[in-house]
VOPAGU-2260 file (C-alpha; in pm, 1 decimal, decimal comma):
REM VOPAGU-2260
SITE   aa  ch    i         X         Y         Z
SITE  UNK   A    0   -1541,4   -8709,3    5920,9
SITE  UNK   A    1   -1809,6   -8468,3    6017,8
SITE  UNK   A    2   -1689,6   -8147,6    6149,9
SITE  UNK   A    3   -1833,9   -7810,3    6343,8
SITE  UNK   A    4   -2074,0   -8076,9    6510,1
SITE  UNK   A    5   -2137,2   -8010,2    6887,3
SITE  UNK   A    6   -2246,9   -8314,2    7067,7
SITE  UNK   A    7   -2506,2   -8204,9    7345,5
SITE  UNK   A    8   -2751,5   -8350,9    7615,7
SITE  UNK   A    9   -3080,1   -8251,5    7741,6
SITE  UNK   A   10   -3046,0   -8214,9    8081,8
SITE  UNK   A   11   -3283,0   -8482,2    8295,3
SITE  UNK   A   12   -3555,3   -8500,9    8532,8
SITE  UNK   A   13   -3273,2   -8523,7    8834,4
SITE  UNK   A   14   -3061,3   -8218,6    8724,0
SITE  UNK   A   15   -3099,3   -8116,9    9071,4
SITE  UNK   A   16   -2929,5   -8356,0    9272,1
SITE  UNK   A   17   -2606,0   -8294,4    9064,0
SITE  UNK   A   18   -2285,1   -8269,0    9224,4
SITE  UNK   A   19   -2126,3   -7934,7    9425,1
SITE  UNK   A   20   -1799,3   -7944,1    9488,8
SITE  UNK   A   21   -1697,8   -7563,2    9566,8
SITE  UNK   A   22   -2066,7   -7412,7    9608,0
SITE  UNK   A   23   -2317,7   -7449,7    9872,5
SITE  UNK   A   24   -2657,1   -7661,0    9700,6
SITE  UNK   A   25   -2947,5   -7426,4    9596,3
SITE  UNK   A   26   -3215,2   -7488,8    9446,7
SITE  UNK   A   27   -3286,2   -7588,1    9076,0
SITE  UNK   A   28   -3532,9   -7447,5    8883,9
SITE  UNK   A   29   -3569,7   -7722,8    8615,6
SITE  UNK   A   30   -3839,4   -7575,0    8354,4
SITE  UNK   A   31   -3590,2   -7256,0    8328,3
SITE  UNK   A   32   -3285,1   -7477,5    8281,2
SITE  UNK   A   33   -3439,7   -7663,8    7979,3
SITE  UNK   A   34   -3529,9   -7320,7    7840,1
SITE  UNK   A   35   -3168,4   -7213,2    7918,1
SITE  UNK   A   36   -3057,3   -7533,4    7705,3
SITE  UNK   A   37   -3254,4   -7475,6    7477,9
SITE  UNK   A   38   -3134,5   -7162,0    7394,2
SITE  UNK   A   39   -2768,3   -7228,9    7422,9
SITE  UNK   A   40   -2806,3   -7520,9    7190,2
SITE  UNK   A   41   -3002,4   -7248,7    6974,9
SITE  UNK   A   42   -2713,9   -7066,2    6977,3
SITE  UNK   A   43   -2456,4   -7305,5    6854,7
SITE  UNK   A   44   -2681,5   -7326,3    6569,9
SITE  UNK   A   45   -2755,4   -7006,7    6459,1
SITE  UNK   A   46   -2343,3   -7016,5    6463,2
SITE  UNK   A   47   -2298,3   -7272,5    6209,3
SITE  UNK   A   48   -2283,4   -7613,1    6367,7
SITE  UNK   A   49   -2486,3   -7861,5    6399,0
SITE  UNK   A   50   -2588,7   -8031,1    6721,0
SITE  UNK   A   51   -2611,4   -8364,4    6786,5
SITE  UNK   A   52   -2810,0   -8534,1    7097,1
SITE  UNK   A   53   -2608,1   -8781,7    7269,0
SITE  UNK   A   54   -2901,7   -9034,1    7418,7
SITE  UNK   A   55   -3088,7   -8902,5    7785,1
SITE  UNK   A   56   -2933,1   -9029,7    8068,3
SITE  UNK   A   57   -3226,2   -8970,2    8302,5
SITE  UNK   A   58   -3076,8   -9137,7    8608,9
SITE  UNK   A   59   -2724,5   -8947,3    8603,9
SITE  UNK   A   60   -2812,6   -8587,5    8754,2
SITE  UNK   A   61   -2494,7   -8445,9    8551,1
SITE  UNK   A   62   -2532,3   -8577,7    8274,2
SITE  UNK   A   63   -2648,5   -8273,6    8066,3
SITE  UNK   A   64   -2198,9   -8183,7    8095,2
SITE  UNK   A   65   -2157,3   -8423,1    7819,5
SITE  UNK   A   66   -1792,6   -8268,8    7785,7
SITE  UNK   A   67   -1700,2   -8456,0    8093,1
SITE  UNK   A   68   -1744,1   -8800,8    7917,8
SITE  UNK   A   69   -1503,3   -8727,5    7613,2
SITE  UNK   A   70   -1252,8   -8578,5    7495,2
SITE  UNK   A   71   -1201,2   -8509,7    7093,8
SITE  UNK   A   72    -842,8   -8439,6    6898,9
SITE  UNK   A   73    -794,9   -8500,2    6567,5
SITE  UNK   A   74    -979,6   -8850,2    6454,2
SITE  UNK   A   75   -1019,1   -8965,4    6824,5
SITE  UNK   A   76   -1245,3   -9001,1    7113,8
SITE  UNK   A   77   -1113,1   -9020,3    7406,4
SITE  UNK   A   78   -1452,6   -9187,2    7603,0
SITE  UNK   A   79   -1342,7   -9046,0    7984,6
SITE  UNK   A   80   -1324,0   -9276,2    8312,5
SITE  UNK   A   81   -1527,3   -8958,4    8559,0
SITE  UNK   A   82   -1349,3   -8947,2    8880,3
SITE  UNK   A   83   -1692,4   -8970,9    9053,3
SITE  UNK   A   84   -1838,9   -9257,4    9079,8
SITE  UNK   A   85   -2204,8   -9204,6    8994,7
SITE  UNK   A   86   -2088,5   -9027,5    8716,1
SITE  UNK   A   87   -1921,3   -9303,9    8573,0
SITE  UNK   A   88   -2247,5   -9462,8    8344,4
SITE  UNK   A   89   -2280,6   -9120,1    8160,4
SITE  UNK   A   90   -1985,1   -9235,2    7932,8
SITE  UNK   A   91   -2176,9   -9541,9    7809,5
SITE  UNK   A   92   -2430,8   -9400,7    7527,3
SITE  UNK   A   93   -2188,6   -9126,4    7380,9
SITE  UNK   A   94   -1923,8   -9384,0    7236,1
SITE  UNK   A   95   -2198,5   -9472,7    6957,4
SITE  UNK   A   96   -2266,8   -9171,7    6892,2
SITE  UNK   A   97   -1854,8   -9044,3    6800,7
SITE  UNK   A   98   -1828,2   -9380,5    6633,1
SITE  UNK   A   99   -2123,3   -9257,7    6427,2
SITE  UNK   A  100   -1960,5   -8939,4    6306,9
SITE  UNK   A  101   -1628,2   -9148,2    6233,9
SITE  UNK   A  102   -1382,5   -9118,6    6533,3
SITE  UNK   A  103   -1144,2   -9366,9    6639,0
SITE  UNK   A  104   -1250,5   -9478,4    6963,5
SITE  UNK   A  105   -1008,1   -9508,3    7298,3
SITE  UNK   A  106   -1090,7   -9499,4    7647,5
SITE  UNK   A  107    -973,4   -9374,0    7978,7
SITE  UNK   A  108    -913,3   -9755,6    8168,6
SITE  UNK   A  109    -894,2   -9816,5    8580,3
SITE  UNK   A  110    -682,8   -9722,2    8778,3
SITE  UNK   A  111    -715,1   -9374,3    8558,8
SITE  UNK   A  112    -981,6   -9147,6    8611,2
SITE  UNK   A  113   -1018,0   -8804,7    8370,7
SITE  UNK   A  114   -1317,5   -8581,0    8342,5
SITE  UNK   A  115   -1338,7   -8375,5    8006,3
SITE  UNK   A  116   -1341,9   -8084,4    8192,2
SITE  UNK   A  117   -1044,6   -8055,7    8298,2
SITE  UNK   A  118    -888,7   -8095,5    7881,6
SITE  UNK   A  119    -800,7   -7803,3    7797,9
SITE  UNK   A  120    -657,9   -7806,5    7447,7
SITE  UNK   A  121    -469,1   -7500,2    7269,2
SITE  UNK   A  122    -279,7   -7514,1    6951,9
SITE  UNK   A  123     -88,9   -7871,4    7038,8
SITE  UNK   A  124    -112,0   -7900,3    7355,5
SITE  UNK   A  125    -336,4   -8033,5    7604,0
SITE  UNK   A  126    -305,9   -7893,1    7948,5
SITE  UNK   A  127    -487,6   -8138,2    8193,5
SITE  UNK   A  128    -597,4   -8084,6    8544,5
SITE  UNK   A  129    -493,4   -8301,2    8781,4
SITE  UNK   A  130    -721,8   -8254,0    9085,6
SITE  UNK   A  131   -1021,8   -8388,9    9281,5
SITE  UNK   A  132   -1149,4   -8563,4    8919,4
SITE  UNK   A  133    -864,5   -8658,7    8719,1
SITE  UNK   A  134    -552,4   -8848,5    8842,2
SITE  UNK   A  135    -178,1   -8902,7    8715,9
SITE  UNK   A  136    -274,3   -9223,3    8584,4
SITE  UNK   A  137    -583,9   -9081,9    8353,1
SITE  UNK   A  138    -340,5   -8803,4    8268,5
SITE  UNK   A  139     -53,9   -9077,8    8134,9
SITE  UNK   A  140    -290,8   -9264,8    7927,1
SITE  UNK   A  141    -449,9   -8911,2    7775,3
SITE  UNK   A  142    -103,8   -8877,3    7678,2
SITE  UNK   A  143     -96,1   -9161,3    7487,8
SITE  UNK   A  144    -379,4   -9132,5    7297,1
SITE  UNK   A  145    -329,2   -8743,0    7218,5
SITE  UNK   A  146      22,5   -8822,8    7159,9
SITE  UNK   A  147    -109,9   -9057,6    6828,6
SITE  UNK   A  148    -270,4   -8749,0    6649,0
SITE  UNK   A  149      15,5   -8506,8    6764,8
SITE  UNK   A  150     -25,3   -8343,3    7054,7
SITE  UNK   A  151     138,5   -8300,8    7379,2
SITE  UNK   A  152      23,9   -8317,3    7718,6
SITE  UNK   A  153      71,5   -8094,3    8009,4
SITE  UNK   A  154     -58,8   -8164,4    8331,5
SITE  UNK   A  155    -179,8   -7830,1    8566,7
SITE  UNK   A  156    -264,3   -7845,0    8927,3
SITE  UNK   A  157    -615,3   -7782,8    9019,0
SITE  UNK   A  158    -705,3   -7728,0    9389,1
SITE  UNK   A  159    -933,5   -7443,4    9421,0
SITE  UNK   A  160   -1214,7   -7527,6    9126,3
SITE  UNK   A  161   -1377,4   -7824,6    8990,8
SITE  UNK   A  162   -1222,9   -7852,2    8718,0
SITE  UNK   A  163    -957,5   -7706,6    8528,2
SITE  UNK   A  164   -1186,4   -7533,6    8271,3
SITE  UNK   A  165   -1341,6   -7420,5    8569,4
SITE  UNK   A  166   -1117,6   -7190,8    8609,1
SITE  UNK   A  167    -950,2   -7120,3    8257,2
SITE  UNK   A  168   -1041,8   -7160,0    7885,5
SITE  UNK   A  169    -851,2   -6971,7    7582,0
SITE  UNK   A  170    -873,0   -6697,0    7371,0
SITE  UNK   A  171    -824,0   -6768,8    6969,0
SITE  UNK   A  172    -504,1   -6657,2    7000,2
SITE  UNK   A  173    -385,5   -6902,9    7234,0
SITE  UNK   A  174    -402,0   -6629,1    7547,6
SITE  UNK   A  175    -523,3   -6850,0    7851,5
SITE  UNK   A  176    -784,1   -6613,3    8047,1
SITE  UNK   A  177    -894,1   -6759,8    8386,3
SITE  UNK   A  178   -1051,0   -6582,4    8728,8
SITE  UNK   A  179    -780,8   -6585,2    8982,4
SITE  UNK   A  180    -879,0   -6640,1    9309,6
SITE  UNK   A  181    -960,3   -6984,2    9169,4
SITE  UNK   A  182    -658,3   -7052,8    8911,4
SITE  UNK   A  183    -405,9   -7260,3    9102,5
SITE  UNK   A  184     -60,0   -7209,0    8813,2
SITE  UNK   A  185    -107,1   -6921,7    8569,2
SITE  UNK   A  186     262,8   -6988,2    8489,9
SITE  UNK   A  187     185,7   -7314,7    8365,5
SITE  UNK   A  188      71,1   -7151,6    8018,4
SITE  UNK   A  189     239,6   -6945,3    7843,0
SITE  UNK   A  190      42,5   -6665,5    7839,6
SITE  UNK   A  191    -203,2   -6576,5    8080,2
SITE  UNK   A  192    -459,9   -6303,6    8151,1
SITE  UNK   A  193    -696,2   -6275,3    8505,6
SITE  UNK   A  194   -1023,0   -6183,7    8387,2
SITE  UNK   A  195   -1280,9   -5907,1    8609,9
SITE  UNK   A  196   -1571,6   -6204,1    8688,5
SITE  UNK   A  197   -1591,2   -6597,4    8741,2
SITE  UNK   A  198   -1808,4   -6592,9    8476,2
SITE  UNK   A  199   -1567,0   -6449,1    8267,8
SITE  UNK   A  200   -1288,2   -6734,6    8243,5
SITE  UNK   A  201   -1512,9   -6975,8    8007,5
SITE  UNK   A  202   -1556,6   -6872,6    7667,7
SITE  UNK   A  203   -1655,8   -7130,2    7325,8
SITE  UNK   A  204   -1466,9   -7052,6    7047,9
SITE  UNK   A  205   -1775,6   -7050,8    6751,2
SITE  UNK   A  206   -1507,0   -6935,6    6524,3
SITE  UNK   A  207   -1203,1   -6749,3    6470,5
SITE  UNK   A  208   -1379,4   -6416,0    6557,1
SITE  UNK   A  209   -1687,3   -6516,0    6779,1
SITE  UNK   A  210   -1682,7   -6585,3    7178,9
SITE  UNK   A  211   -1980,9   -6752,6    7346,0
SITE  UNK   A  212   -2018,5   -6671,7    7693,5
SITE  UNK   A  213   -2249,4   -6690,2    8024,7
SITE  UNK   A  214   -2426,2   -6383,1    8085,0
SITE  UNK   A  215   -2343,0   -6371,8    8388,9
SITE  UNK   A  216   -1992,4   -6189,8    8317,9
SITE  UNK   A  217   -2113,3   -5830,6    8167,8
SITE  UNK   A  218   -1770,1   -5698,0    8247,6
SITE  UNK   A  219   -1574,9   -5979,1    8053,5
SITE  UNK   A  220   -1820,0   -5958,8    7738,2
SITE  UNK   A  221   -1771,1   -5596,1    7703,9
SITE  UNK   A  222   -1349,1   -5600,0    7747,0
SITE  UNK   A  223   -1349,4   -5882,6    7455,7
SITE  UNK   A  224   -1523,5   -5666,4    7284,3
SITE  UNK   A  225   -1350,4   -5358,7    7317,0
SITE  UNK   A  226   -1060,4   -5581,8    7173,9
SITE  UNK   A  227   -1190,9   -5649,2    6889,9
SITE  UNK   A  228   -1433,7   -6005,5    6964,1
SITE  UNK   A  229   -1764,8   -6054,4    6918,4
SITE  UNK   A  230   -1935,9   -6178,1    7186,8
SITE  UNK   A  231   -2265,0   -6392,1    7231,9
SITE  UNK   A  232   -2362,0   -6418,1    7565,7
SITE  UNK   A  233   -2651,3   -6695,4    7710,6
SITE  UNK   A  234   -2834,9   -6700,9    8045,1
SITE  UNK   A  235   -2671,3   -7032,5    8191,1
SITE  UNK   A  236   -2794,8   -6976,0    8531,8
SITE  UNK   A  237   -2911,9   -7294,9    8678,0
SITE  UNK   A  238   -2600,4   -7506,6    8523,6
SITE  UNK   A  239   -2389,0   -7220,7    8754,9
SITE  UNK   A  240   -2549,1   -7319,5    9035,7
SITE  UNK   A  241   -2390,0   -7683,7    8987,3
SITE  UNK   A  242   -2077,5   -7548,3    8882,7
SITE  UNK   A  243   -2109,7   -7588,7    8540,4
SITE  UNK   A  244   -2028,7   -7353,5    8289,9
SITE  UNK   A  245   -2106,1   -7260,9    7860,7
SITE  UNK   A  246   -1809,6   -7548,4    7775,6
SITE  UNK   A  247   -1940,0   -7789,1    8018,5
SITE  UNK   A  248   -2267,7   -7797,0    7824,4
SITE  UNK   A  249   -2109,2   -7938,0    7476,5
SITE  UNK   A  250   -1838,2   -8126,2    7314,4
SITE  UNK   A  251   -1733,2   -7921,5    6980,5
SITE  UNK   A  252   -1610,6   -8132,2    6693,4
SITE  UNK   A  253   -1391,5   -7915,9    6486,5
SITE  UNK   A  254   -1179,6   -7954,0    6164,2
């Protein structure tokens, strides 16, 4: 099975009627957010892996946070169920794609809703939001599927952000960092760390050594670094301004 591929999406010509949850709307600049892609995708590359276009979806304003419409463990793909509705017919054109680089395909069925974003997996274990997008029934069948390639599932509350990786992702050694004013149950991992910015809770892991993050968190890059990470930081602006952040923007296919 192909590995260190990152699945990605251009965004489209309606990037800015995407959905706000959390922010007030403002405006899109859409010539600077394809350069911004571009870029970030650039990135990933010059990091090792190889990107992979999942097919436009030029009528779904979001679509360009392909990790909302699967979720990847071991040999599966988990295609999502979005818990908003007009988001719901981005999932369509990625399950070719997975079945393409040899995943076992499963799929997030109604009454269950999940949006990738809110997977957070470290080590073993999956913690799952359980908010506004994702409900207990998306979360029980996630279960199931992560349970057949070994890993457990935890769910976490979500209230005050989007998404759970909205408000946390993970170090490489397992230390969950998040912004807290928006992280609803820092007990709920192990170990936990508030970070100085917003900006400064998402981080990619491009290996065992290398954090990507949004420029936007100057503070965060340079504490990482002082402990030992390196840091490559990307202008992400106009995906911030619909909440999105540098996971939302990729689905990394490790092994």
């Amino acid at each position: 099975m192909t590995r260190r591929t990152a699945l990605v999406r251009r965004p489209g010509p309606r990037l800015a009627d995407g959905l706000v949850t959390h922010l007030e709307k403002t405006p899109i600049d859409l010539d600077l957010a394809m350069q911004q892609w571009d870029a970030y995708a650039a990135c990933l590359r010059s990091a090792g892996w190889e990107t992979v276009e999942v097919p436009a979806a030029d009528d779904c304003p979001d679509a360009v946070f392909i990790e909302d419409a699967v979720v990847v463990a071991g040999d599966v793909a988990v295609l999502t169920n979005p818990g908003a509705a007009q988001r719901k017919p981005e999932v369509a054109a990625v399950e070719g794609v997975v079945r393409d680089l040899g995943y076992r395909v499963v799929r997030i069925e109604e009454p269950g809703t999940l949006d990738g974003g809110d997977v957070l997996k470290v080590g073993d274990t999956a913690y799952v939001g359980l908010g506004g997008r994702t409900n207990g029934a998306g979360i029980q069948q996630l279960a199931t599927h992560l349970g057949s390639v070994g890993m457990r599932t935890q769910a976490v509350t979500v209230e005050r952000a989007l998404h759970l990786k909205s408000a946390v992702t993970a170090l490489p050694d397992g230390t969950v960092i998040g912004w807290d004013p928006v992280v609803d149950w820092p007990g709920a991992f192990p170990a936990y760390e508030g970070m100085p910015e917003e900006g400064g809770a998402h981080v990619v892991l491009l290996d065992d050594a290398t954090l990507l993050m949004a420029a936007s968190a100057p503070r965060t890059a340079e504490l990482l670094r002082g402990r030992g990470h390196e840091v490559v930081t990307v202008d992400i602006s106009e995906f911030e301004k619909l909440e999105g952040c540098v996971t939302c923007l990729s689905v990394r296919c490790r092994g």
